[in-house]
DRENMAR-898321 format. One record per residue (C-alpha): residue number from 0; residue in three letters; x, z, y. Coordinates in pm, 1 decimal, always signed. Layout:
// residues N
   nr  rest        px        pz        py
  NUM   ALA         X         Z         Y
...
***
This chain:
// residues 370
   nr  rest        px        pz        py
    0   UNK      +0.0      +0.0      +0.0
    1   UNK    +131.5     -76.9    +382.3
    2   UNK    +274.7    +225.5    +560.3
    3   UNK     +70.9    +169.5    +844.7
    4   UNK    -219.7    +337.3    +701.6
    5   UNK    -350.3    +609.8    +922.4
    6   UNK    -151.5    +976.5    +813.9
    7   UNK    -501.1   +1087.5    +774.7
    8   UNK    -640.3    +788.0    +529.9
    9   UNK    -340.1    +881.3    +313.7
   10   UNK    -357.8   +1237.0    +318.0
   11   UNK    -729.4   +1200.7    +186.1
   12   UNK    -631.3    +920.4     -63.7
   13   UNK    -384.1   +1170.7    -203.5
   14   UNK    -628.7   +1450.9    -256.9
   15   UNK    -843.9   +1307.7    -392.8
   16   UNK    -640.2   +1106.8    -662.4
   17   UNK    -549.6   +1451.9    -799.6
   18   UNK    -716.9   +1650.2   -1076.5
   19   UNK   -1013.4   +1836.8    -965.6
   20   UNK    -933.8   +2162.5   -1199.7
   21   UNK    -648.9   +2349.1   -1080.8
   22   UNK    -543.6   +2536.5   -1369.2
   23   UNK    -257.0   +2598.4   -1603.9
   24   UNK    -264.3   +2261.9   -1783.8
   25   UNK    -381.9   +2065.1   -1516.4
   26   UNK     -91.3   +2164.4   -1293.5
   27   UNK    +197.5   +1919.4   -1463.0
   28   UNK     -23.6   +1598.8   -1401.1
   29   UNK     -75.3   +1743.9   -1091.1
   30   UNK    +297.1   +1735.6    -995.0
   31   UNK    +358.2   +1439.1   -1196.3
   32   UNK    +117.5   +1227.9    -957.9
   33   UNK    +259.6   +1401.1    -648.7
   34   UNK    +607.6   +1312.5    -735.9
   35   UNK    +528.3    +918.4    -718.3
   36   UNK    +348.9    +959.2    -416.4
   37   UNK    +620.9   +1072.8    -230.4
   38   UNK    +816.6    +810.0    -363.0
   39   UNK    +585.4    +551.1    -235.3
   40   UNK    +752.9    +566.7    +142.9
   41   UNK    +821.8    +789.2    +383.1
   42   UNK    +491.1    +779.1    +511.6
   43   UNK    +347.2    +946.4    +204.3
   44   UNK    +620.9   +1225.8    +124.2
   45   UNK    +535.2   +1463.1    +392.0
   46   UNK    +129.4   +1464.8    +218.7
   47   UNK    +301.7   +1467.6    -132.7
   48   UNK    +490.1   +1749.8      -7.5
   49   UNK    +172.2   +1945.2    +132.8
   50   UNK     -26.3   +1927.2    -137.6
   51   UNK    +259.1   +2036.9    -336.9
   52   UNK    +306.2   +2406.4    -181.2
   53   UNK     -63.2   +2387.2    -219.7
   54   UNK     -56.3   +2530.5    -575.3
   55   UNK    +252.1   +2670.7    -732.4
   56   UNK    +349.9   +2691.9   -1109.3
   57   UNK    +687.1   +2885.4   -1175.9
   58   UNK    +761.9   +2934.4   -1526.9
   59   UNK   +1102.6   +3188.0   -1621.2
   60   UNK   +1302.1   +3375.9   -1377.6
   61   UNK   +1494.5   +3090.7   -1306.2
   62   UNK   +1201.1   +2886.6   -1190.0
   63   UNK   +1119.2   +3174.9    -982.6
   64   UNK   +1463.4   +3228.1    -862.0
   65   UNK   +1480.4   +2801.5    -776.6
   66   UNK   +1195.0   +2812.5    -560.5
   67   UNK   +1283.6   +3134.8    -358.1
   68   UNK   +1613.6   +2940.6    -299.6
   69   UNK   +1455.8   +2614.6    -208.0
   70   UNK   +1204.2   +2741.3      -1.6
   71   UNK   +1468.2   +2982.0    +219.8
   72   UNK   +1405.8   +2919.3    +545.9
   73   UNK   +1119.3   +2721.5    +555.1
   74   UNK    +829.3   +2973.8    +614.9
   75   UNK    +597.0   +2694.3    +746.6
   76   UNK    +600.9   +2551.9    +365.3
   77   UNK    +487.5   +2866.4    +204.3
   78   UNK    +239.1   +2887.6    +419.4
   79   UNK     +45.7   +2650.9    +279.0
   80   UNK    +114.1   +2802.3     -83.4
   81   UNK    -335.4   +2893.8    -178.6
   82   UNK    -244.7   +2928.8    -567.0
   83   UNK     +82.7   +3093.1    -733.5
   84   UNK    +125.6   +3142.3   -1088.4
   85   UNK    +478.7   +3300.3   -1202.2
   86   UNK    +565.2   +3369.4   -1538.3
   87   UNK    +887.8   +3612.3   -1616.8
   88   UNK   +1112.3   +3570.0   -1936.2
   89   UNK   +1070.9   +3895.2   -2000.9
   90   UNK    +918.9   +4261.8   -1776.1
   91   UNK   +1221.5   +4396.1   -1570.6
   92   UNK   +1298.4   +4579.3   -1241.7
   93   UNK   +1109.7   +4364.4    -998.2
   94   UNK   +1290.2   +4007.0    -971.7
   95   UNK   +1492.0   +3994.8    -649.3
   96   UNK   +1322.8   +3813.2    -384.4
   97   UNK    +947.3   +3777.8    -566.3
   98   UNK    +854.7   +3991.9    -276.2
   99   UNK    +982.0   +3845.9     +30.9
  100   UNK    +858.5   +3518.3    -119.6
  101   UNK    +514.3   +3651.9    -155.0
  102   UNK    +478.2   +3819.0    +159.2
  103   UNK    +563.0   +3435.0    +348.9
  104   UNK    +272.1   +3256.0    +140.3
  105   UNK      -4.3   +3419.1    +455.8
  106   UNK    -265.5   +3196.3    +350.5
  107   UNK    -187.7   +3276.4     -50.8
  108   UNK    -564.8   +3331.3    -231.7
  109   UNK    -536.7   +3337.6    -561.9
  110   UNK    -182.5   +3502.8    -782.4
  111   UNK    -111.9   +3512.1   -1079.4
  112   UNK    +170.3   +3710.2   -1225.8
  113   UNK    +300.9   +3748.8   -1637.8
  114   UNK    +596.2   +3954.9   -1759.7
  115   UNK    +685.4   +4115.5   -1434.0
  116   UNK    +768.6   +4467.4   -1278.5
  117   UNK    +544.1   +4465.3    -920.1
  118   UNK    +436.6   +4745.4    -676.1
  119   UNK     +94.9   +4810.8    -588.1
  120   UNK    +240.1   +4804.5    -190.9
  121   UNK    +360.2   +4426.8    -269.6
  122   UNK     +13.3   +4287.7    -380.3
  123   UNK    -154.1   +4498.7     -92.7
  124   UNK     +53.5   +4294.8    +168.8
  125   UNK    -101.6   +3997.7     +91.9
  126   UNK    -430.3   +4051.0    +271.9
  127   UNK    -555.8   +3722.8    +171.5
  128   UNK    -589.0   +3766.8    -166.3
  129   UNK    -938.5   +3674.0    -286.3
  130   UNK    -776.0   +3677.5    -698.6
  131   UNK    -550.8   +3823.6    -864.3
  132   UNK    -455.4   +3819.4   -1244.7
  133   UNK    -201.4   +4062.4   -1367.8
  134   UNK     -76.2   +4032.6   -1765.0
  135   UNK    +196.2   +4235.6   -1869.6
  136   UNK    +326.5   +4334.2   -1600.1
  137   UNK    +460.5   +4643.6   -1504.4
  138   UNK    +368.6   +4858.2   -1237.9
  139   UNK    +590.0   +5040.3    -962.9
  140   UNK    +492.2   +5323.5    -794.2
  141   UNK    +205.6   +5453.6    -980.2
  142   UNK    +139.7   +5743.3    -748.1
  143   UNK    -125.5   +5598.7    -479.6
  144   UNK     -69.7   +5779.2    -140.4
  145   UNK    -354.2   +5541.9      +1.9
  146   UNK    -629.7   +5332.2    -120.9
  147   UNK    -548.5   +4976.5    -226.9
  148   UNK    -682.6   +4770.3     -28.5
  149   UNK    -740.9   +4399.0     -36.6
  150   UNK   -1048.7   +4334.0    +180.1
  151   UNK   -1118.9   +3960.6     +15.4
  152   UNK   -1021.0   +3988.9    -324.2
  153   UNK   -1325.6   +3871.6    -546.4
  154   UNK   -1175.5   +3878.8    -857.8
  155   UNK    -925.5   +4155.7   -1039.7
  156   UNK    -791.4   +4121.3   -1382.7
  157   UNK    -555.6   +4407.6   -1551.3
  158   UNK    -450.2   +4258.7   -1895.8
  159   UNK    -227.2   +4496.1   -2066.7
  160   UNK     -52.1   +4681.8   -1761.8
  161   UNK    +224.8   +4966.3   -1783.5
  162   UNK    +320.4   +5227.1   -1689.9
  163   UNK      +7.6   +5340.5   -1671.8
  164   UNK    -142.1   +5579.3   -1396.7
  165   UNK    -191.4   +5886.7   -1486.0
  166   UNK    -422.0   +5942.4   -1171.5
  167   UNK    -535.3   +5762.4    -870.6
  168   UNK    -824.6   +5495.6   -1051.9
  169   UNK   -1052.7   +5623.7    -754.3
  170   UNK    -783.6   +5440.1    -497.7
  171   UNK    -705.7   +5148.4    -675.8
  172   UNK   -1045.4   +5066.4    -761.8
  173   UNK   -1246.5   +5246.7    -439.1
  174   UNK   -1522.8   +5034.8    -358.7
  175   UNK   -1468.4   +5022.0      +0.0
  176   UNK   -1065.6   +4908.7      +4.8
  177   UNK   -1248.1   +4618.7    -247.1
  178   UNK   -1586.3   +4537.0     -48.9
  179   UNK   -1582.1   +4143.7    -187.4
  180   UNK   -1518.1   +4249.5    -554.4
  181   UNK   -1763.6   +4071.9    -789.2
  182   UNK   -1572.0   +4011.2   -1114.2
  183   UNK   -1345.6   +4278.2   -1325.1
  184   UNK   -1146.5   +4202.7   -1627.5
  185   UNK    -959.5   +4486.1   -1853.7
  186   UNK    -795.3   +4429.2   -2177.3
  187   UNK    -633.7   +4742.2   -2295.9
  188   UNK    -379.4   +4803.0   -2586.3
  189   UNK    -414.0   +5099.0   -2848.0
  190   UNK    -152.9   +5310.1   -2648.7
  191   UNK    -307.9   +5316.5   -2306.8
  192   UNK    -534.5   +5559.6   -2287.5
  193   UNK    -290.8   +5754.0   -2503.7
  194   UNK     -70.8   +5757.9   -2245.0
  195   UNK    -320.3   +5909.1   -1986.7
  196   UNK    -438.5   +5585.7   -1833.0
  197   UNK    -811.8   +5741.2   -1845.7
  198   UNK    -676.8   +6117.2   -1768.6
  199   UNK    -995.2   +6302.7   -1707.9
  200   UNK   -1206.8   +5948.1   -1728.2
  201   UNK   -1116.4   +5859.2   -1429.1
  202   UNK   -1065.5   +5539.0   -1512.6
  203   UNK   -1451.2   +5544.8   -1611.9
  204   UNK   -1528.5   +5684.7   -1313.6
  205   UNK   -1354.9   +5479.5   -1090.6
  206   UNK   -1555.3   +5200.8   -1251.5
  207   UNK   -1923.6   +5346.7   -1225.1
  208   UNK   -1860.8   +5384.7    -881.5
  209   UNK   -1762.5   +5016.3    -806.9
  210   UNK   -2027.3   +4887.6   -1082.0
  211   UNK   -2336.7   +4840.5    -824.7
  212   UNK   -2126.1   +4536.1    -647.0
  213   UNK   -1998.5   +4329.8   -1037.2
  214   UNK   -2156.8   +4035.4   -1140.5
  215   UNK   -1940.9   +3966.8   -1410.7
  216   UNK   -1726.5   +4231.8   -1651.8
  217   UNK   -1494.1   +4200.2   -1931.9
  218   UNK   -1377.2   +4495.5   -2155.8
  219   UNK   -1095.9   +4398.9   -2439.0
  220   UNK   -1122.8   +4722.9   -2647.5
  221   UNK   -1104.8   +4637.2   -2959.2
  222   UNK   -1032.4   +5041.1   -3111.3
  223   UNK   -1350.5   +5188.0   -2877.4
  224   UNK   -1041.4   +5419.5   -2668.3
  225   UNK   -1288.3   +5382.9   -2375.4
  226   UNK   -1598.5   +5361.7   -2512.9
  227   UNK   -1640.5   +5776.6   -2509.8
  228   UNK   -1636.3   +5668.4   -2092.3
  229   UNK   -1821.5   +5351.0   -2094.3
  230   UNK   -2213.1   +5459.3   -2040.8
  231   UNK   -2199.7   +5568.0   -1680.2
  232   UNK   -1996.6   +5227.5   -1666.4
  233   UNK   -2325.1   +5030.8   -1804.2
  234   UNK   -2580.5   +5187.2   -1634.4
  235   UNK   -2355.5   +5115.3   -1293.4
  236   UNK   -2396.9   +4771.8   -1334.7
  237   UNK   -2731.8   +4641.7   -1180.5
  238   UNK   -2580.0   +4301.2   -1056.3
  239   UNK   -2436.4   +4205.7   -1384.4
  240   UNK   -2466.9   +3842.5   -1475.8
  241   UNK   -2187.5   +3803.3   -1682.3
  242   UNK   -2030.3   +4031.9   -1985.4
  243   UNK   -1773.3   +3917.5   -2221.2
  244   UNK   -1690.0   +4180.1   -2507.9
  245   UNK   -1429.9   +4173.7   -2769.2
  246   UNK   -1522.9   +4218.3   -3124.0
  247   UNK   -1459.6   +4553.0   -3264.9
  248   UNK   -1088.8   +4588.7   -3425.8
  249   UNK   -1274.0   +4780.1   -3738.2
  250   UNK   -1528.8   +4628.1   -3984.7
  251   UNK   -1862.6   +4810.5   -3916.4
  252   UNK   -2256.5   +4741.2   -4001.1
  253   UNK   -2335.0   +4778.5   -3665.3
  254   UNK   -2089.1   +4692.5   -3340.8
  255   UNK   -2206.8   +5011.2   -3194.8
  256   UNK   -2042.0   +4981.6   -2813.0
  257   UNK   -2219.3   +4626.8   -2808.4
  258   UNK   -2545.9   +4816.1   -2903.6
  259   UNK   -2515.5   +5064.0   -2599.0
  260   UNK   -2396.2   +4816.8   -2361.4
  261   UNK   -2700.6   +4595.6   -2434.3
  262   UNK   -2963.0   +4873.4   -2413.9
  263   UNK   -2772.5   +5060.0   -2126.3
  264   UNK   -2740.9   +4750.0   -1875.6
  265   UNK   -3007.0   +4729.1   -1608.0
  266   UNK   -2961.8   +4391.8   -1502.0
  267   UNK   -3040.4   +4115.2   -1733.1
  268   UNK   -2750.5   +3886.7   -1839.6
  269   UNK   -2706.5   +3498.5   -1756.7
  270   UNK   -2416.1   +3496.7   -2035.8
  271   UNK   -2275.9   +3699.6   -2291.9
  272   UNK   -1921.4   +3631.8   -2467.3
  273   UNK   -1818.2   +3726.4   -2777.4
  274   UNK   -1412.0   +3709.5   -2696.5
  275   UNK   -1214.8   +3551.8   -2966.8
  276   UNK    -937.1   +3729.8   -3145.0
  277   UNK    -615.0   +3693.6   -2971.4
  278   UNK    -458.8   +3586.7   -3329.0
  279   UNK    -738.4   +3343.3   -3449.7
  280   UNK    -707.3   +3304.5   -3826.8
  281   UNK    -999.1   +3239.6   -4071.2
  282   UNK    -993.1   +3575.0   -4192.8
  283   UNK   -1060.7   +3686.9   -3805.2
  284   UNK   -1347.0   +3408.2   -3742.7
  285   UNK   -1529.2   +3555.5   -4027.2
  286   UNK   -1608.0   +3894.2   -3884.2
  287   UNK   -1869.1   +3862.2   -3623.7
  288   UNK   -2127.3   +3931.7   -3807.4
  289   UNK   -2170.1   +4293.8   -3704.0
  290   UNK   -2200.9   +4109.6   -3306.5
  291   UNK   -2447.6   +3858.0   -3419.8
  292   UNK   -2672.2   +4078.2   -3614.6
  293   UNK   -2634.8   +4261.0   -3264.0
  294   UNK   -2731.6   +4001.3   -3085.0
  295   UNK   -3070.7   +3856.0   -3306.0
  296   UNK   -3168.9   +4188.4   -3285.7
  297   UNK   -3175.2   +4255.6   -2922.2
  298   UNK   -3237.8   +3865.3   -2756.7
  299   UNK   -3578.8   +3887.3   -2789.7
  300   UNK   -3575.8   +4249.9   -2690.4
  301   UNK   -3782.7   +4306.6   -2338.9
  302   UNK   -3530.9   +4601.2   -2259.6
  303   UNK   -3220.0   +4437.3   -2316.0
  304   UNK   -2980.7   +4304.3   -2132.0
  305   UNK   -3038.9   +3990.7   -2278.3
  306   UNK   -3388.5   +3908.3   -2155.0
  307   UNK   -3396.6   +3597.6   -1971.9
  308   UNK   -3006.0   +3523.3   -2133.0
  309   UNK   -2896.6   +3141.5   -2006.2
  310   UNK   -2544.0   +3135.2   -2228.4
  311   UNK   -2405.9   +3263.5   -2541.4
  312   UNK   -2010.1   +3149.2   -2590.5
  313   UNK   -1886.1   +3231.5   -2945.6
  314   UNK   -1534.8   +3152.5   -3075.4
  315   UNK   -1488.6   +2834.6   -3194.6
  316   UNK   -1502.7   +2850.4   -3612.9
  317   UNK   -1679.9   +3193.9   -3606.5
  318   UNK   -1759.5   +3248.0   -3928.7
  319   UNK   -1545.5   +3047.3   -4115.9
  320   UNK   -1386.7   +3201.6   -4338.1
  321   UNK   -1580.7   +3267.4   -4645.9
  322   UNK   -1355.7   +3483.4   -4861.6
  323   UNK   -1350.8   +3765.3   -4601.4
  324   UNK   -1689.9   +3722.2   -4536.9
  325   UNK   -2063.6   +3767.7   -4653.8
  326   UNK   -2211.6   +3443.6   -4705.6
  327   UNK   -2534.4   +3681.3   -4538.0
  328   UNK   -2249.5   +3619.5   -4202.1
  329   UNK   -2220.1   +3209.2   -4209.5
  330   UNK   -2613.3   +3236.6   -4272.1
  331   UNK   -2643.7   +3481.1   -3987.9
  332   UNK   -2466.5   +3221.1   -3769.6
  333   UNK   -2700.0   +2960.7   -3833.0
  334   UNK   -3012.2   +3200.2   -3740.1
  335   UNK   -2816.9   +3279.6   -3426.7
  336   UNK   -2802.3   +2886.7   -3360.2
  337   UNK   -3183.9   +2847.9   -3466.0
  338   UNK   -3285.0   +3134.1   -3207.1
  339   UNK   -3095.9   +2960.7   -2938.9
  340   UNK   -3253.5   +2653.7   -2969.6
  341   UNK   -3594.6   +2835.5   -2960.7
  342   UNK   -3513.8   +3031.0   -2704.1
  343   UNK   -3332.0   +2738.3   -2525.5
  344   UNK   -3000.7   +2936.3   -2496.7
  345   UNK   -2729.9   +2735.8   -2460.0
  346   UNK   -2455.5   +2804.3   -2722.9
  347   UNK   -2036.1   +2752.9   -2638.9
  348   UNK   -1753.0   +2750.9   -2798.0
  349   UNK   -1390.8   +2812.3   -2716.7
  350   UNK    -984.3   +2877.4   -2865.7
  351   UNK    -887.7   +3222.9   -2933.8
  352   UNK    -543.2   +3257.2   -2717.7
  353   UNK    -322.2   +3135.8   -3015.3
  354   UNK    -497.7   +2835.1   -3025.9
  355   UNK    -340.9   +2735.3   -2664.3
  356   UNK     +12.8   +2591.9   -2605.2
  357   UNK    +224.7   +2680.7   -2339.2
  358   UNK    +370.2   +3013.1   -2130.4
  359   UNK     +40.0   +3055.0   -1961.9
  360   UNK    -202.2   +2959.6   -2323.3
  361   UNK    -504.8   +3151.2   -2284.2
  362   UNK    -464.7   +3285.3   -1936.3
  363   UNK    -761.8   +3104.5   -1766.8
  364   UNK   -1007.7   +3282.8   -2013.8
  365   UNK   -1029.2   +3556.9   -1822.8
  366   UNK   -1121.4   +3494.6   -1495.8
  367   UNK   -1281.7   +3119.3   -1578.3
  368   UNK   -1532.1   +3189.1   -1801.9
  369   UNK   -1826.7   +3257.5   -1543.1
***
């Protein structure tokens, strides 16, 4: 094309040649297309360029430590950084210079962090934040001396954080620092609350008191460590549209946290979830039934949670395996189908985490599915 085009024609020719989903796996076309453009001329490489700070994928400490060094100096590029996802080799001290770099991206929105140390007083100087996704990652300075406040942020997921505080839930998660806050995600490992991350239920606590402002919540508890906190949780919630649940990590008749969460919700549900296992083999797939037996005998409940329910997702091949279980479970499954279609429920599927590729597999599961 001539290089005479207006900047502006270009600019918009650019954008919207690009994939619409920015994600984890859309990201690499993404740069791959931005990388011809600004090889077209030099009329084109200062829009390449743009849209390229736009949303930022840094996998290892050395792609990390690259784009700190490339972007020294040049605070009016980071300032157009909306997106950053960072992935560490492995949780350490905090990487040198993650911070400064964060605190020049002003207009950054949405973060994304894995396998990092990071304080709670380095996430609360980004004001701007309207997302933020935290997976292994370790936490400095567990001791709040103020609330944590991030007057935008919409969305908050804590997947498997450490140390974990012994106190302070009611600042971290105080529903005035977090006025905007519709969607919470936890996934906790066996250990946590072991360690005092729910001293005193706090943790539960902390949660009833922000539940009144959620529309969508996601508990990965497989072992029921919370669930002795949970019911003041439930109740809380009388915005809920969305709940995603993990199966239990014990075979049972009856899932009995699903139970109480269905009867205990006030607001009825647009979607439930059924969260696959993080290690999806057939022997996993098959043992849902205790969730679906659950579910056919609440949907047409008027009390439950799932009156008036839009959405069921399931994990792809639930039920497969029919060695480690009942045939009564694969029959189950098809009832569960049958009742949707009656009840004109649409049903979903989707990959347990080890079904993904890549240093980020899995990741968008837990803020996406909404």
């Amino acid at each position: 094309m001539s290089p005479s085009l207006p900047a502006e024609l270009i600019h918009r020719i650019i954008v919207l040649s690009l994939p619409s989903t920015i994600s984890f796996e859309a990201l690499p076309d993404r740069y791959a297309l931005l990388l011809a453009y600004a090889l077209v001329c030099k009329a084109w490489t200062p829009w390449a360029q743009l849209e390229l700070y736009r949303h930022v994928l840094l996998e290892g400490d050395e792609g990390v430590a690259r784009f700190t060094a490339s972007t020294e100096g040049t605070t009016r590029s980071l300032g157009q950084v909306v997106s950053l996802r960072a992935s560490g080799d492995e949780v350490k001290e905090e990487l040198e210079g993650l911070y400064e770099l964060l605190e020049q991206c002003t207009s950054l929105a949405d973060l994304r962090l894995k396998r990092f140390f990071v304080s709670l007083e380095m996430l609360a100087s980004i004001p701007s934040l309207t997302q933020l996704h935290l997976r292994n990652v370790g936490l400095l300075g567990t001791e709040f001396a103020s609330p944590f406040v991030l007057p935008h942020l919409a969305r908050l997921s804590l997947i498997d954080i450490w140390p974990s505080p012994s106190h302070g839930w009611e600042l971290l998660l105080a529903p005035t620092s977090l006025p905007r806050l519709t969607t919470v995600a936890f996934a906790l490992r066996d250990w946590d609350l072991e360690d005092d991350w729910n001293s005193d239920s706090a943790l539960g606590q902390a949660l009833a008191l922000l539940g009144h402002q959620l529309e969508s919540f996601r508990l990965n508890d497989p072992y029921h460590l919370f669930s002795p906190y949970l019911r003041d949780v439930w109740t809380s919630l009388t915005r809920l549209r969305c709940l995603s649940i993990a199966r239990s990590g014990e075979e049972a008749e009856v899932d009995a946290p699903l139970r109480e969460a269905l009867n205990t919700i006030p607001s009825p549900l647009h979607q439930l979830r059924f969260i696959p296992p993080p290690t999806p083999t057939p022997c996993e797939f098959g043992r849902y039934g205790s969730q679906l037996a659950e579910f056919l005998a609440q949907v047409e409940n008027p009390s439950s949670a799932l009156r008036g329910l839009a959405r069921l997702i399931l994990p792809r091949n639930v039920g497969l395996c029919a060695d480690c279980s009942t045939v009564r479970d694969v029959l189950q499954l098809n009832v569960v189908r049958q009742k949707c279609l009656d009840l004109n429920i649409e049903i979903a599927y989707e990959l347990g985490e080890g079904q993904a590729e890549g240093a980020f597999a899995g990741w968008e599961s837990y803020l996406d599915y909404e």
